[in-house]
N, C-alpha and C positions, 0 to 999 in steps of 0.2 A: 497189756497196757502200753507197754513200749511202741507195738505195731500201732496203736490208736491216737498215739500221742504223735509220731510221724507221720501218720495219714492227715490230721487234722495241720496239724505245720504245711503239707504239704497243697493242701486244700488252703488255707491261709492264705499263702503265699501267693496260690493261683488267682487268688479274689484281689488280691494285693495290686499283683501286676495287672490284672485288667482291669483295677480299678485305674491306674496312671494310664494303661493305654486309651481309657475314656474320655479320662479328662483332658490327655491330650488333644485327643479327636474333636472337644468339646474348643479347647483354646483354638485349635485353626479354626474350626468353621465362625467364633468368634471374630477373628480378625479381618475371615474375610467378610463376613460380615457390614464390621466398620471400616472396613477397603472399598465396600460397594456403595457404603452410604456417604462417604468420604466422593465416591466418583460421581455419586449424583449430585451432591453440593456445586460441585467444578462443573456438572453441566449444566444445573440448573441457572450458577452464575455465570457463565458463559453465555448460554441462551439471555440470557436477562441483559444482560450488559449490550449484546449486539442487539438486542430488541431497542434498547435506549438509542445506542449510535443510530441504528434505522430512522425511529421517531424524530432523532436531534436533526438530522440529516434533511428528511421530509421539509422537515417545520422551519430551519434554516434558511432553505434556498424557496420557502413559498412566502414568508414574512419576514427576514430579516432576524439578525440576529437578536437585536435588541427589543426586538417586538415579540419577541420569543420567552413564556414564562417556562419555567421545570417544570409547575402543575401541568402544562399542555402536553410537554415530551413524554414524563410517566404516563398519562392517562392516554393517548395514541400507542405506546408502548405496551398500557398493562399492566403495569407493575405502580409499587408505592413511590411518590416520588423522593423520598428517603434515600432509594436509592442511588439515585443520582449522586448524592453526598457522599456516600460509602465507598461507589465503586470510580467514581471521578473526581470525587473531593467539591464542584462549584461547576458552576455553568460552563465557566470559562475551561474546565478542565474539561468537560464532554465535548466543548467546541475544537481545543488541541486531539482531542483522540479521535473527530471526526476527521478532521484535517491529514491526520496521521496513519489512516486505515491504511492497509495495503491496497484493498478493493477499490479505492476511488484514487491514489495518487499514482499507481502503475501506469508506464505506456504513456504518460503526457508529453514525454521526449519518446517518440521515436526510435527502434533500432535499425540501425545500418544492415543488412540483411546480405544473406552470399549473392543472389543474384544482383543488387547494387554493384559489387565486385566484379561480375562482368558486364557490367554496364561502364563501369570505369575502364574496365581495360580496354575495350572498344577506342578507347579516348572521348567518353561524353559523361563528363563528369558532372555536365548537368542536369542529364539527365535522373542522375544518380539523387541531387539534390530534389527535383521536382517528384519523384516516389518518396522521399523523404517528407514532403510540404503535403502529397498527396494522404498519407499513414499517419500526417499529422494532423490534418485538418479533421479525421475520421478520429480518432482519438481522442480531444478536444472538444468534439459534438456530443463525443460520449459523456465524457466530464465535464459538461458544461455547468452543471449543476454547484459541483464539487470547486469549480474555478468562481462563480458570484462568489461563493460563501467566503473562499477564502480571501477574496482579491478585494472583498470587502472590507477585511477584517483588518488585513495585513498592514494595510492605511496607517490604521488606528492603535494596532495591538503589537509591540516588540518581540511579545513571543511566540503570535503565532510568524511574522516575517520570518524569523529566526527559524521555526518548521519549518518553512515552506523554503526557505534556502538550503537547510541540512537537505530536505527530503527533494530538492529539485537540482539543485547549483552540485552539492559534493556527492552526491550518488548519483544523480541520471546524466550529469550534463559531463563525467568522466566516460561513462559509455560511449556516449554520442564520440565525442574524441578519439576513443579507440577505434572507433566505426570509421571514424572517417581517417586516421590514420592505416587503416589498412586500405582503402581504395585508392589512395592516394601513393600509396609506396615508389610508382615510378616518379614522383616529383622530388624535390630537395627542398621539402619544406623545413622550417626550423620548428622547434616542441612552442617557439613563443608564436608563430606563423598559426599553428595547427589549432593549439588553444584559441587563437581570435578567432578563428574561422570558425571552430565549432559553436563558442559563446554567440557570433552572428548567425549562424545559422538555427541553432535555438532559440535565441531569442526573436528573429522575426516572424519563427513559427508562430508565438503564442501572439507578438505584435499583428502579424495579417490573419491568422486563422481565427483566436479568439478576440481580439480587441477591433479590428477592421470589420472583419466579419460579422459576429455577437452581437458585439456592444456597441459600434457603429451602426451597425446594417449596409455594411457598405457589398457593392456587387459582388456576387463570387470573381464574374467576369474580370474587375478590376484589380481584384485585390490574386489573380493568378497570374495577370498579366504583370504584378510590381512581382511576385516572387519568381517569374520568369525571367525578366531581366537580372535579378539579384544572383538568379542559378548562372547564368550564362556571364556575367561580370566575375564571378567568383572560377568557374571553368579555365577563362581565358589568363587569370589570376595564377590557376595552381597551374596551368597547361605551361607559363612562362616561369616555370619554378622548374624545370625538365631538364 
């Protein structure tokens, strides 16, 4: 009796412990589970979201904003127009998150690049400028889209200005600075000197390339020959800072 009353506890037991080690086995594959459906959520709202910016994007720069309803962006998009609300809060919020993409505001300034650097050290630091106007006019053309929508906007709208200064003024046009503070090293410019010069040299990119250019229609011809003298006024500038 004694032997059968052991064997059974011991039998017990063993049922015992495999039963937690099931159930454990049961609780992970549960989790991962809702790990995987938790990952599909995030990409299905990802996918969805960027399907919206696409649509907003399209429908944007072919009618204007204001001529622009959410029913047309959802339904180009695919999805309910609901969404919109959910994941952007209002029209105006999908217009800031177009404005805000990485994919359309990179590269509108320009990077100073090593070979510019010796092109400076040669002593033609205009030429340095005129690959700069060249990668920028290429640039520009690409975003030309991305530039209506917002330059339309900015006019009108404090916050998207306010984008398009964070995301152009305090992150690209300190690059630009540094780019050109390294080409220039043989000169004795001052930090107030190098700051104008950059903010001129950025801003007449988008003045000749996208507003002369673009929205003008004015020649390429014309509008290389004013940035040609600008490079060459600016040369003779830091060349007398030596």
């Amino acid at each position: 009796m004694v032997l059968l009353k052991n064997f059974r506890q011991r039998v017990h037991e063993k049922v015992k412990k495999a039963a937690k080690e099931a159930a454990k086995e049961a609780a992970k594959e549960a989790v991962k589970e809702t790990a995987n459906r938790g990952g599909c959520h995030r990409r299905d709202r990802e996918a969805t979201q960027q399907a919206l910016l696409s649509a907003a994007f399209t429908l944007f720069a072919e009618k204007g904003y204001e001529n622009t309803r959410t029913l047309e962006i959802a339904r180009l998009a695919g999805v309910n127009e609901a969404l919109i609300h959910r994941y952007f809060g209002s029209k105006e919020g999908l217009l800031i998150a177009v404005l805000t993409e990485s994919q359309w505001k990179d590269e509108l300034i320009p990077k100073i690049a090593m070979e510019d650097c010796v092109l400076d050290r040669e002593g033609n630091f205009s030429a340095v400028l005129e690959s700069f106007y060249k990668k920028g006019a290429l640039a520009i053309k690409d975003k030309e889209l991305f530039l209506r929508i917002a330059m339309s906007r900015a006019l009108l709208d404090a916050a998207i200005a306010e984008s398009m200064r964070v995301n152009i003024l305090d992150r690209r046009l300190p690059e630009l600075e540094k780019g050109l503070k390294t080409v220039t090293q043989s000169s004795k410019l001052s930090e107030e000197e190098l700051h104008a010069i950059s903010m001129l040299v950025g801003s007449s990119n988008f003045t000749m390339n996208f507003l002369a250019k673009i929205v003008y229609k004015m020649s390429p011809k014309k509008v290389n020959l004013a940035l040609t003298i600008l490079s060459e006024a600016l040369e003779l500038y830091v060349n007398s800072r030596k």
